[in-house]
C-alpha positions in Angstrom: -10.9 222.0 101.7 -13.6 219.8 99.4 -16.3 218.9 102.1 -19.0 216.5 101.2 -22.3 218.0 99.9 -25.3 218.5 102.4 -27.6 216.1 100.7 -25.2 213.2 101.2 -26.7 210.5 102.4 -24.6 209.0 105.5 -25.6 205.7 106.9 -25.3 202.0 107.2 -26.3 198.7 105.4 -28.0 194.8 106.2 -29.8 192.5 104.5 -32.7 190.8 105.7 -31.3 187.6 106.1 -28.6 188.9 108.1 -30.5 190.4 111.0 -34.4 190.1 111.0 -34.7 186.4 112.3 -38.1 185.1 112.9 -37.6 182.9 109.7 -41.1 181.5 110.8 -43.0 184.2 112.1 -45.7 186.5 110.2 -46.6 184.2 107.5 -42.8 184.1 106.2 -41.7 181.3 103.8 -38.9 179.7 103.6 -35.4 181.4 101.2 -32.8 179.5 100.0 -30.8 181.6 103.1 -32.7 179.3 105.3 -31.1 176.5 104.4 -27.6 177.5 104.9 -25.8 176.2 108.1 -23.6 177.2 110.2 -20.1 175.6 110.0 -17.2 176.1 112.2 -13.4 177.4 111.0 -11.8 175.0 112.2 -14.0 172.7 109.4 -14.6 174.7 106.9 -10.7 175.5 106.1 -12.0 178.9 104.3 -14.2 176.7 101.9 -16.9 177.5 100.6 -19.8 176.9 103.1 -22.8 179.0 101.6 -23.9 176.0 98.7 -26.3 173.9 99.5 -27.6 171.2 97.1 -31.0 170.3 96.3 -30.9 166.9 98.1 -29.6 168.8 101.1 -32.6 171.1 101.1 -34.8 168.3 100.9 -33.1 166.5 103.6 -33.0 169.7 105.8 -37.2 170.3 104.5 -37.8 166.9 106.1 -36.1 167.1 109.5 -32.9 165.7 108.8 -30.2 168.3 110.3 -32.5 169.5 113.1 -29.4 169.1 115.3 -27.4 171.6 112.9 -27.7 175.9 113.2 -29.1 177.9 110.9 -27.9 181.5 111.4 -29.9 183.1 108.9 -33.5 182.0 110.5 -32.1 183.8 114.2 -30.5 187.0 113.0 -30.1 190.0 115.5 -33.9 189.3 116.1 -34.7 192.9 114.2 -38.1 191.3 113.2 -39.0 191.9 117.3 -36.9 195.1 118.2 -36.3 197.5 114.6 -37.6 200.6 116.9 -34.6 200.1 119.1 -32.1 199.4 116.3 -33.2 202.3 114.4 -33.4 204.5 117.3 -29.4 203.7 117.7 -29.1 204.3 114.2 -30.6 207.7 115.0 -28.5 208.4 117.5 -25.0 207.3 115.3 -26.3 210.2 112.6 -27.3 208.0 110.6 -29.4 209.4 107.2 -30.0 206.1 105.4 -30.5 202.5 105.7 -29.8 200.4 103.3 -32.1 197.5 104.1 -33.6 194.4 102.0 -36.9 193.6 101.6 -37.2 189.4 102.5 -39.2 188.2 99.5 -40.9 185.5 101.7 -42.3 187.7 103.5 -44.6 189.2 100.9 -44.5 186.3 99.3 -43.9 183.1 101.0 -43.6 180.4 97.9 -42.9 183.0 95.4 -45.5 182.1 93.0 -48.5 183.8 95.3 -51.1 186.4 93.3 -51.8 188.2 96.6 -49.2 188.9 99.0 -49.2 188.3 102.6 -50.6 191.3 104.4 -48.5 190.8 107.9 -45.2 190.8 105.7 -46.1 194.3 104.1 -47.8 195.7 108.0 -44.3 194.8 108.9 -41.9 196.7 106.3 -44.5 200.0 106.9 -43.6 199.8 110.4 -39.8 199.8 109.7 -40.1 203.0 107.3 -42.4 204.4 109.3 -40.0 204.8 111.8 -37.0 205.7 109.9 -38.6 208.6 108.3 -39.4 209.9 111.6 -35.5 209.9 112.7 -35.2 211.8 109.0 -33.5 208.5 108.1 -33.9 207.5 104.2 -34.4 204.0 103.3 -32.2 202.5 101.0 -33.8 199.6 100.0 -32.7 196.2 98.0 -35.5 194.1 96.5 -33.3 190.4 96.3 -30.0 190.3 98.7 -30.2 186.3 98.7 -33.2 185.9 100.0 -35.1 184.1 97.3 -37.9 181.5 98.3 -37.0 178.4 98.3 -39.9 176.9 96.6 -39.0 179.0 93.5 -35.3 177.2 94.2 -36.7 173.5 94.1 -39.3 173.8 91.5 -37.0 176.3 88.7 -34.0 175.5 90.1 -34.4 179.4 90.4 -32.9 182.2 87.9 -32.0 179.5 85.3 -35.8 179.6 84.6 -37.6 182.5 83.0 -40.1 182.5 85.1 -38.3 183.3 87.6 -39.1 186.6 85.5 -42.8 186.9 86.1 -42.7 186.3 89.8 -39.3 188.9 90.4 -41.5 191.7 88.9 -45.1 190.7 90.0 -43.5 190.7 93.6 -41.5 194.6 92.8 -44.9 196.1 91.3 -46.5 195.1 94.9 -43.9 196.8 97.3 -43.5 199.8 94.5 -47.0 200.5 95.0 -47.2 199.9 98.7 -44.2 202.0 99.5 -44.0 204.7 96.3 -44.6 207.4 98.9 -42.1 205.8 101.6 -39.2 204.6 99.4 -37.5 207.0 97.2 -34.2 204.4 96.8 -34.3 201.1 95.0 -31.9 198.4 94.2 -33.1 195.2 91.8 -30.7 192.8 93.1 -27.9 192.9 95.5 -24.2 192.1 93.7 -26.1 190.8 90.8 -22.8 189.0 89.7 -22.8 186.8 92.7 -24.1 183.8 90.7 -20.6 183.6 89.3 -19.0 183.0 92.7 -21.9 181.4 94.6 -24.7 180.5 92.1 -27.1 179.1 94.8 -26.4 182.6 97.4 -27.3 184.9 94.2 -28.9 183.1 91.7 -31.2 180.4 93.7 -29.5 177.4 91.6 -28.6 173.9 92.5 -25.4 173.9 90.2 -24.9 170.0 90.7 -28.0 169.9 88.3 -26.1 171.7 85.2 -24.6 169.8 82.8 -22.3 173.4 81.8 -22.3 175.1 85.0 -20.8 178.2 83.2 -23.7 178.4 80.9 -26.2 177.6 83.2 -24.8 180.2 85.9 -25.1 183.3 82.7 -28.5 182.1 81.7 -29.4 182.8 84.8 -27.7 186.2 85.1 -29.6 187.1 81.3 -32.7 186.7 83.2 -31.9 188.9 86.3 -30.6 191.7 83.7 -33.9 191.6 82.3 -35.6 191.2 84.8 -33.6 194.0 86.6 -34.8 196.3 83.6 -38.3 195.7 83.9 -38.2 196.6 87.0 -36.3 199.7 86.4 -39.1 200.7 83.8 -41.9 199.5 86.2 -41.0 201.9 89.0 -40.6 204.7 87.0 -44.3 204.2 85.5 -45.2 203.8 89.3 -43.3 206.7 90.8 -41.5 208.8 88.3 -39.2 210.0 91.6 -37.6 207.1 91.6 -34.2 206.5 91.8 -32.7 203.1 90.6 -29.3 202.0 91.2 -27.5 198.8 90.7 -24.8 197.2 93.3 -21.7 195.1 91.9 -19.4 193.0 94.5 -15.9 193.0 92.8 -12.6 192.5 93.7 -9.7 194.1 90.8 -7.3 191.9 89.7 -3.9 193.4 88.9 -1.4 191.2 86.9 1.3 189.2 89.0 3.7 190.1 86.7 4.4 192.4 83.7 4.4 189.6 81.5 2.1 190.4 78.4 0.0 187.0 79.8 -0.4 188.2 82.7 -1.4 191.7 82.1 -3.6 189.8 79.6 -5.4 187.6 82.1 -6.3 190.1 84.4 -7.8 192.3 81.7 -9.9 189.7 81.5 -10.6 188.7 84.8 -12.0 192.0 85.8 -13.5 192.3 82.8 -16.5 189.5 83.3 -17.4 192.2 86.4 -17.0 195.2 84.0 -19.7 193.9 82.0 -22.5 193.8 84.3 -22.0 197.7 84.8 -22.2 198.3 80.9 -24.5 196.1 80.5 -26.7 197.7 83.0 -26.1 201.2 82.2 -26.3 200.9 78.5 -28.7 198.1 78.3 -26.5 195.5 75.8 -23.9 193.2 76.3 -20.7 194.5 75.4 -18.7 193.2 72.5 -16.1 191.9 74.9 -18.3 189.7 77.0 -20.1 188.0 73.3 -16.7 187.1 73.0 -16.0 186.0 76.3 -18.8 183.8 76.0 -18.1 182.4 72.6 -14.8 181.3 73.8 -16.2 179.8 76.4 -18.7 177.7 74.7 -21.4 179.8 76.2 -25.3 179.6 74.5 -27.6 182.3 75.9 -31.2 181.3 75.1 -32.8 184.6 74.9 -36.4 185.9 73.4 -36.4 187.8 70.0 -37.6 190.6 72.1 -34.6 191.1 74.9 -32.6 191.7 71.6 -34.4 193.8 69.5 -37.1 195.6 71.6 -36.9 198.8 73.7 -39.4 200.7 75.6 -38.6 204.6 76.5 -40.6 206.9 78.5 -40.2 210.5 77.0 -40.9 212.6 79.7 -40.1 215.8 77.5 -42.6 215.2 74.7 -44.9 213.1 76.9 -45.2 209.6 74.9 -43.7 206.2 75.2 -41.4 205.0 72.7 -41.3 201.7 71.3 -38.2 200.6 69.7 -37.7 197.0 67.2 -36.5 196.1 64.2 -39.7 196.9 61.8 -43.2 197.5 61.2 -43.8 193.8 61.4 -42.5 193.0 64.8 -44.0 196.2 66.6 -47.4 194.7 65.0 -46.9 191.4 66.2 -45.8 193.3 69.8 -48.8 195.1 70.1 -51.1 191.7 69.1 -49.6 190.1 71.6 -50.7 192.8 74.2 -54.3 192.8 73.3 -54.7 188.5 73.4 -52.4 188.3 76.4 -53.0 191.3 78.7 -56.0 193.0 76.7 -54.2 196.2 76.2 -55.3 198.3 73.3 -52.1 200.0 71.6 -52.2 202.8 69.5 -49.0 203.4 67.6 -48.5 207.1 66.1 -45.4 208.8 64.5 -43.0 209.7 67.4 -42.7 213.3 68.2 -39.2 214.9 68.3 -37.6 216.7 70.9 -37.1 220.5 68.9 -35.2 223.3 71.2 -36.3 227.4 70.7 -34.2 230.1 70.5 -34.0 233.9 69.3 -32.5 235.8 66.7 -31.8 239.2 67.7 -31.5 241.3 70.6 -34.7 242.9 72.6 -34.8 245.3 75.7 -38.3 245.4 77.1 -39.7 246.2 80.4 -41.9 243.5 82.6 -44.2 244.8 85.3 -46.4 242.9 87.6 -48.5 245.2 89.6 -52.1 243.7 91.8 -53.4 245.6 95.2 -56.5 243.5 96.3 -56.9 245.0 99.8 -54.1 244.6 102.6 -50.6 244.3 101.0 -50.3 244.2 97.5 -48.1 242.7 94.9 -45.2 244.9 92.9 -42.4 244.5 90.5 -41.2 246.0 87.8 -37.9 245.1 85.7 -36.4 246.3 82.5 -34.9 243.2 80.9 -32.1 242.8 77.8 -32.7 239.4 75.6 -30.0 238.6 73.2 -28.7 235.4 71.9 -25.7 233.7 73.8 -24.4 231.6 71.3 -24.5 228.5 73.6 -27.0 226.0 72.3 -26.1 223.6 74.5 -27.0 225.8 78.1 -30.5 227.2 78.3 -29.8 230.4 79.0 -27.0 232.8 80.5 -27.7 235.8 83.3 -26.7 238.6 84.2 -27.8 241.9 85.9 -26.1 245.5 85.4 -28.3 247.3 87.8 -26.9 250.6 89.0 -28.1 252.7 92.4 -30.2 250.3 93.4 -33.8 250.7 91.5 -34.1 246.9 92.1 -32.7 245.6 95.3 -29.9 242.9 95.3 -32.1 240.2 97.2 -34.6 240.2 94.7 -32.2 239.4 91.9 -32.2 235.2 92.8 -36.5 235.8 92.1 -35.6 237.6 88.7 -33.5 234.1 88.0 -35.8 231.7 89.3 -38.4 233.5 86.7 -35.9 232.6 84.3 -35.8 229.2 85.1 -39.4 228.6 84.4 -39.6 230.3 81.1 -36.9 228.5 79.7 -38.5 225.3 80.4 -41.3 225.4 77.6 -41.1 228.5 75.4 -44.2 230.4 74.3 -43.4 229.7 70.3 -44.4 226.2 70.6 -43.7 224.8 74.6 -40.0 223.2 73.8 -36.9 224.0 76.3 -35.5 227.1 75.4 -32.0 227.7 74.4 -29.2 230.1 73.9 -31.0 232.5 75.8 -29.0 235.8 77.2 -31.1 237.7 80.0 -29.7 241.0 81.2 -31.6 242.8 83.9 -31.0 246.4 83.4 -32.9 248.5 85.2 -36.3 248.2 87.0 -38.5 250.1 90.3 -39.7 248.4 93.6 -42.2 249.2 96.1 -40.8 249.1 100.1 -44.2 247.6 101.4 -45.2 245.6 98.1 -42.4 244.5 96.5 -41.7 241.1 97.1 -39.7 238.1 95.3 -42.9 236.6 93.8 -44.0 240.0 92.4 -40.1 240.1 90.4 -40.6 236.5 89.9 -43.9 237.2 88.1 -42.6 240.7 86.3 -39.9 238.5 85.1 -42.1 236.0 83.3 -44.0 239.1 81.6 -40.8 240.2 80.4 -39.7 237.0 79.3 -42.8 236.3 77.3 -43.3 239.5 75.2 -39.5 239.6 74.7 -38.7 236.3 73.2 -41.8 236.6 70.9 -39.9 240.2 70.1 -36.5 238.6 69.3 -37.4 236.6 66.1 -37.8 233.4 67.9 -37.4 230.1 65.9 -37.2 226.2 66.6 -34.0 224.6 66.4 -34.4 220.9 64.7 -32.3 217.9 66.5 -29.5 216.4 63.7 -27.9 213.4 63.7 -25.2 211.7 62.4 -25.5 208.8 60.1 -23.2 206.3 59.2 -24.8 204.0 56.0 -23.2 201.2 54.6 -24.4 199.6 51.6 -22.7 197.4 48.5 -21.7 199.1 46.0 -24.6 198.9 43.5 -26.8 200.5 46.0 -24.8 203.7 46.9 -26.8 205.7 44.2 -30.6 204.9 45.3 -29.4 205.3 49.2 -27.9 209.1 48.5 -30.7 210.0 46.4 -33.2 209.0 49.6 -31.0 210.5 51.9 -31.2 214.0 49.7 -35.2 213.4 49.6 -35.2 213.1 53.5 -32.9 216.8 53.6 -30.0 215.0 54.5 -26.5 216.5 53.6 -24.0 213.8 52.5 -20.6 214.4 53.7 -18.4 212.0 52.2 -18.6 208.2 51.0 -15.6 205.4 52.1 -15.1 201.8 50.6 -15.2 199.5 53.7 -12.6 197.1 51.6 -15.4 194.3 51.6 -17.3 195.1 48.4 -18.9 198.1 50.5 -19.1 201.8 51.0 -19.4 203.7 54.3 -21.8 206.8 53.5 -21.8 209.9 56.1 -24.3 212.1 56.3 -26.1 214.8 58.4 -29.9 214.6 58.7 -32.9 215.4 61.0 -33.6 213.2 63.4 -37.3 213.4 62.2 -36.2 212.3 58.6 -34.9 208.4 60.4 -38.8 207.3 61.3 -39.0 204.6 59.0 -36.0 204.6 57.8 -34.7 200.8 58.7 -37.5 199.5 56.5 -36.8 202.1 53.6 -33.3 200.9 54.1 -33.9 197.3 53.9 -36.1 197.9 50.9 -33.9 199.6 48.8 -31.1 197.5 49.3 -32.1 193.7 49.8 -31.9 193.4 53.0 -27.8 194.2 53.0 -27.8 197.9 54.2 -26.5 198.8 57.7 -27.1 201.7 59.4 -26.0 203.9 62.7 -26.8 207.2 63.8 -26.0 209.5 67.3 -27.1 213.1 68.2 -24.6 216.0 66.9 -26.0 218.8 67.3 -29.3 221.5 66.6 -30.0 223.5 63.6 -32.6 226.1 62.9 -35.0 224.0 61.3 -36.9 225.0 57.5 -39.7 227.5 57.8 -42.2 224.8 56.3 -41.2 222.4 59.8 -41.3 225.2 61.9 -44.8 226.2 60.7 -46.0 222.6 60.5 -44.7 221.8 64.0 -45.8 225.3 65.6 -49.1 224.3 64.6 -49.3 220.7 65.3 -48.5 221.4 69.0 -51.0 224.7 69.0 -53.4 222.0 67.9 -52.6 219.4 70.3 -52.9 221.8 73.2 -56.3 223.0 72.1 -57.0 219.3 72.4 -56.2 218.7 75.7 
């Protein structure tokens, strides 16, 4: 029987506009939930009763529906007893709460440099006491709750700036809670604005002229926003963990009429595309079209197009993606007048792989008495290659009457584990790796799984360097396409840049379709080489395929920039 994994995360879920009341209590401002009044069954006839339009919020600003209830403001009243609630969430087994932070709490209009100081006391006091049930926040950063000011002055997400604000108020909590917060959410069913555009996206429709348009302008600006945010958190706390949160219903056809199968493709297709568009970061070619067809003008920046940040944990730098020399330079000019940020641009570093040749057997031992118990382990050890470039390394272990004891095998592993994360030829992950652990001697009173640990890492080291070791190169696979008149001068650069051509198709349109292999180091610069040689009129794509034992020249080069580097440090 499949059981759930032990790390699942069990729990429950609210928003603050659901249940913390005390709309005007701590320094809170107003949200656009505020507004919304309650409005009986028997009236409503299962219309919609969440829209509320800009001369109502006025009307309700100055006193007007006093008389009327407001739901939202009252809650469950968890504003005055969260230790009891969480205490009962405690006692259900709860592991996580997925909660929202009430933006008007930190920040009451929306526009505020400094946040309000009672709001933020008042989320640490509800972590504070989940983590000491062992509960795990969950925590949303926009679940309707936007301030109203932001509403009446923007007419919310249809205005950029709603931009600015969303991610000066996320950097705030981030850094208040990075060490209480592990789970994030941007924006609660961030394609709400397409059912209720004044619940999820803060807008007076009745103020659109093309409500359709106005309603995915509004979502291009939470997308981005979403990803700045995303990046934000990351550079904040590296630990955490971003998700997204869709509210969908699937539509299945009515019929098995080619319309109808037809019409719910596409119905459930303008949800599909917020999850590929978050995940992949670009609208998919179905929703361009959607959009097209429906008349549908995105005003967007040259930059949520063509630029890309990346944080390469693995070689440690940030990498800046756009369409040329001349855009990154007018990026980084716009960082030093704006925000007074010197940026240094340097060639990217690639992400190389080691591996070895030939097969070693060598003997690790890790021996230290410094009064008291002392430290011992010895193994014998057997390195070959695997043949798997794609899995770090394989283990195994054909020990015979016992010379190292069976519970100290998971330490030889665990030594293992470590080497392979930056080999000793030039600190990249190592692959293809096949460790054998053959023989070896213990001590009863000294031996422990540090000591094999350790003896492991000796092994490891002197081994590899034994075993012919060399750095794999990453290659990608390129896809040019070029008018005819050009396919000469773009095979000729490709053979310069050690690509291997591996065939050359006409596209039909005056075209060709060249495919090559080439190292992923050879493509820096390649978009403006491109563009040079050809006009302007070459196209280019390219994916990872594979690793290949890179030239001895790179190797060298490489093995000694990154010697050099580390002397540096």
């Amino acid at each position: 029987m499949r059981r759930f994994p032990n790390d699942f995360l069990w729990g429950g879920a609210t928003a603050a506009n659901q249940l913390e009341g005390a709309y005007n209590e701590g320094g809170k401002g107003l949200s656009t939930a505020d507004m919304v009044k309650f409005v009986p069954r028997e009236i409503s006839c299962g219309k919609n009763t969440e829209t509320v339009t800009y001369e109502e919020a006025i009307e309700i600003m100055n006193g007007k529906h006093d008389n009327e209830y407001y739901p939202k403001r009252w809650g469950i009243d968890f504003y005055h007893h969260y230790k009891e609630d969480i205490a009962l969430m405690a006692e259900m087994g709860f592991r996580c709460f997925r909660m929202s932070i009430n933006w008007t709490r930190i920040f009451p209009n929306g526009e505020e440099q400094e946040p309000n100081e009672e709001g933020l006391r008042f989320y640490d006091n509800v972590f504070d006491e989940c983590l000491k049930y062992g509960i795990e926040p969950l925590v949303t950063l926009s679940h309707y709750e936007t301030p109203l000011q932001l509403a009446l002055k923007y007419n919310g997400w249809e205005n950029r700036k709603m931009i600015e604000f969303f991610v000066h108020y996320a950097v705030t909590v981030f850094k208040r809670y990075r060490n209480k917060v592990k789970y994030w959410i941007p924006f609660n069913e961030i394609n709400m604005s397409l059912h209720l555009p004044y619940t999820g996206g803060a807008i007076f429709i009745e103020k659109s002229q093309n409500e359709l348009e106005t309603i995915f302008q509004a979502l291009h600006h939470q997308f981005i926003a979403s990803a700045l945010v995303a990046k934000k958190a990351r550079e904040i706390n590296p630990n955490f963990q971003i998700g997204s949160m869709l509210g969908m219903s699937l539509y299945y056809p009515k019929t098995n009429n080619p319309e109808d199968i037809l019409a719910a493709q596409w119905a459930n297709r303008v949800n599909y595309f917020f999850l590929d568009l978050l995940s992949k970061g670009e609208y998919p070619e179905y929703a361009l079209s959607y959009m097209k067809k429906k008349n549908i003008e995105l005003k967007m920046m040259e930059e949520d197009l063509t630029l890309k940040v990346v944080n390469d944990a693995e070689n440690r730098q940030a990498l800046l993606y756009g369409i040329g020399d001349q855009q990154l330079d007018v990026v980084i000019s716009k960082l030093q007048s704006r925000y007074k940020v010197d940026v240094i641009l340097s060639p990217p570093k690639f992400a190389f792989r080691e591996t070895l040749r030939k097969k070693v057997k060598v003997q690790g031992k890790h021996k230290k008495q410094s009064g008291g118990h002392g430290q011992y382990g010895d193994v014998i050890m057997e390195f070959e290659p695997s043949g798997d470039l794609e899995t770090p390394y394989v283990f195994e272990e054909k020990i015979f009457g016992g010379s190292v004891p069976r519970n100290y095998f998971p330490a030889v592993e665990k030594g293992l584990q470590e080497c392979v994360l930056k080999g000793p030829l030039a600190g990249y992950p190592v692959v293809g790796l096949k460790a054998t652990l053959l023989d070896g001697s213990y001590h009863p009173v000294d031996s422990s799984e540090m000591a094999f640990k350790m003896a492991t890492i000796l092994a490891f080291k002197q081994g590899f360097m034994e075993a012919n070791p060399v750095l794999l190169e990453p290659i990608a696979s390129l896809k040019v396409t070029v008018p005819d008149k050009f396919t000469g001068d773009v095979m000729g650069d490709l053979n310069r840049r050690r690509g291997r051509v591996l065939g050359m198709n006409s596209n039909h349109n005056g075209k060709q379709v060249i495919e090559a292999d080439i190292p992923m180091s050879e493509l820096f610069g390649y978009n403006t080489d491109l563009r040079s040689m050809t006009g302007g009129l070459g196209d280019y794509s390219y994916e990872f395929s594979r690793y290949e034992q890179a030239p001895g020249d790179v190797q060298k080069r490489e093995i000694e920039a990154r010697a050099a580097a580390k002397d540096g440090e």
